[in-house]
N, C-alpha and C positions, 0 to 999 in steps of 0.2 A: 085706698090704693097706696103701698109705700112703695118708693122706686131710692137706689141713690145716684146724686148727682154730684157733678165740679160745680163748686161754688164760689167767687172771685170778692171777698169778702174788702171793703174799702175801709173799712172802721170802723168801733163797736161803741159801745154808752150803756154802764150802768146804770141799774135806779133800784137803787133802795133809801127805806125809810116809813116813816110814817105820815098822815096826812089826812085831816078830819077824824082821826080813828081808825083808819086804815091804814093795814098794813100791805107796803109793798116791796117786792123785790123780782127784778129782770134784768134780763141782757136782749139790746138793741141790737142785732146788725146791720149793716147799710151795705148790702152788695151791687154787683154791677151785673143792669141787667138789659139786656135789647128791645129797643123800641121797637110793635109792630111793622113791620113792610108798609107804604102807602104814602098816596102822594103827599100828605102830609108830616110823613112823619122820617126821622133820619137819624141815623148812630145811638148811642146808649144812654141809661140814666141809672142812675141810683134807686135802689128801693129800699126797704126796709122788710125786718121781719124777727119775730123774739123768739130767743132762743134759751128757756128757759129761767135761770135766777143768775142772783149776779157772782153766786159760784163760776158760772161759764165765762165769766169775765176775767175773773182771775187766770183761767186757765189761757185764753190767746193772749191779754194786754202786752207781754213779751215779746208777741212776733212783729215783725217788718212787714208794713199796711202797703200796696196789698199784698194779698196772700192767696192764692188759690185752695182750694180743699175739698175734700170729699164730705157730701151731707146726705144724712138720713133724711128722705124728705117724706111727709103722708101727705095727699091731698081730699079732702075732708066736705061733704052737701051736707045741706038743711032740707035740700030739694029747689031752694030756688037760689042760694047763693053755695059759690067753693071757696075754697078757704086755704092756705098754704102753709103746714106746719112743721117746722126744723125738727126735728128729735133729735138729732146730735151729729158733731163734727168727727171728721176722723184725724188728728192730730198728729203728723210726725210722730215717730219712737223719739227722738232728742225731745221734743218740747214735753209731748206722756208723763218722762221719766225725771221731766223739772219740779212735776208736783207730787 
């Protein structure tokens, strides 16, 4: 199921390189997201979630944290687990046409 949403994005972290003979490359971001309702629980936290290679990283590192934004999101089963995956930001016209 892909739906899009506003995404309040707090801060990103590249990772590329190599390691044991792997190769890697992604983008981190760290959004802000709502703690469940409940007696235990109260106001927001940070999450995370990868969005891609660290291409995507070049493209926000410019902007002023936070940031609000539009994201392509899918939500994805195995049948016993879901799974929550970015497929991309939608980025200002000014920032677009920086790269």
């Amino acid at each position: 199921m892909k739906f899009v949403s506003d995404i309040t994005i707090l801060g990103a972290k590249q990772s590329k390189g190599e390691f044991d003979g792997r190769k890697f490359d992604s983008t981190k971001l760290f959004y802000q997201a709502d703690l469940k309702t409940g007696e235990n629980f109260v106001g927001q936290v940070g999450e995370s979630i990868t969005w891609g290679t660290s291409f995507n990283f070049e493209r926000i590192k410019h902007m002023k944290f936070p940031v609000t934004l539009k994201g392509t999101f899918e939500m994805v089963s195995n049948g016993s687990q879901s799974t929550l995956i970015l497929h991309d930001l939608v980025l200002p016209a000014t920032e677009s046409a920086k790269n």
